[in-house]
N, C-alpha and C positions, 0 to 999 in steps of 0.2 A: 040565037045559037047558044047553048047549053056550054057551060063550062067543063070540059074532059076533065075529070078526077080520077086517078088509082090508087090504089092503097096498097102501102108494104106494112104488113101488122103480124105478128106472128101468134099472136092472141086468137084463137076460131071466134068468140062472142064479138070480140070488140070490132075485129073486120070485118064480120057479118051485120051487127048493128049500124058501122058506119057507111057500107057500102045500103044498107035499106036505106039509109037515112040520105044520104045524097042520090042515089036513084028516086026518092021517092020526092025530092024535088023539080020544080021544071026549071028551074035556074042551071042548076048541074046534072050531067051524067055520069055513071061510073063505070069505066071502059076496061077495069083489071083489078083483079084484086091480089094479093101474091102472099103466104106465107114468111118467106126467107127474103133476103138481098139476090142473092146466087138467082132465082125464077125472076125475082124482078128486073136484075140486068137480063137474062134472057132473052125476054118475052117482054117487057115496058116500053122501049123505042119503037116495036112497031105500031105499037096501040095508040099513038100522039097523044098522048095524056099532053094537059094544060099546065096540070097541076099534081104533085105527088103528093100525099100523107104519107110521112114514113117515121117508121117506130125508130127512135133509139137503140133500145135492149134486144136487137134479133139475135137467133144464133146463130152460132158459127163467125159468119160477116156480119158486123152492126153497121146498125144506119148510117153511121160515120161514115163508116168507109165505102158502105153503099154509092150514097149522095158522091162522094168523089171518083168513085169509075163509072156512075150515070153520066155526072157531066160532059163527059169527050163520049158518050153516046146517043145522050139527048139532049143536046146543050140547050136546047131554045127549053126545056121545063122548069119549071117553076119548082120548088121542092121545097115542104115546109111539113118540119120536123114535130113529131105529137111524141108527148114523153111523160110520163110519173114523177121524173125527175127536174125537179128545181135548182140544178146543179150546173152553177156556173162553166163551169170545167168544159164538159157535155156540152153544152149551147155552143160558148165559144166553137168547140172544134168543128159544130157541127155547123157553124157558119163558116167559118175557116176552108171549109169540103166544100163548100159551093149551096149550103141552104142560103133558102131567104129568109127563112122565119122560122119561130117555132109556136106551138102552141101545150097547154098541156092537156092531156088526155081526160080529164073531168069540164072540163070549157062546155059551157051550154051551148045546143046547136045549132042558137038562132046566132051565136058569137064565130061558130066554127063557121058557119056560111059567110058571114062577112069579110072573117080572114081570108076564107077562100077567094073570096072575091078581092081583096087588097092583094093580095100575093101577084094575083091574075093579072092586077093592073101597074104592077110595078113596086107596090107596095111591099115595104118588111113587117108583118104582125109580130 
């Protein structure tokens, strides 16, 4: 059974690259993809993603605050934070909201499948 993946990216290439990129595996599917926080709380709970990628830098509502009003909606998700930012501050908080991990946004794909896959299993990447 395929690992359920969504992605919150507000970037058009980069969530369109990452959703090809995990659809085009058979290890994972990719069951939503979302622009903003605001569509990803929406619309994310019903799609049972396994696993969230979610940007940092959204607007409006950042991924911060995303990941902490997903939790009391999707609690059993896994959510691991992709960022440009090397910035302590950011992580923190953003484990703080209830990620598990983060990665950063240049990570090679054969690395981002594996965190996928650690996160999935209980794992913090």
């Amino acid at each position: 059974m395929p690992i359920k993946v969504a992605i919150v990216e507000d970037n058009d290439k980069i969530r369109e690259g990452l959703a090809v990129l995990i659809g085009g595996s058979p290890s994972f599917t990719c069951v939503g993809t979302y622009a903003n926080g605001e569509d990803a709380l929406e619309y994310l709970p019903g799609k049972k993603a396994d696993v969230v990628l979610m940007d940092i830098g959204l607007p409006k509502m950042s991924g911060i605050e995303c990941v902490a009003e997903l939790r009391g909606r999707a609690p059993d998700v896994q959510v691991m934070m992709l960022t440009v930012f090397e910035d302590d501050d950011r992580i923190f908080k953003s484990l703080a909201a209830g990620a598990s991990g983060y990665m950063l946004k240049n990570t090679m794909p054969t690395e981002l499948f594996e965190s996928i896959k650690e996160i999935y299993n209980g794992g913090s990447p």
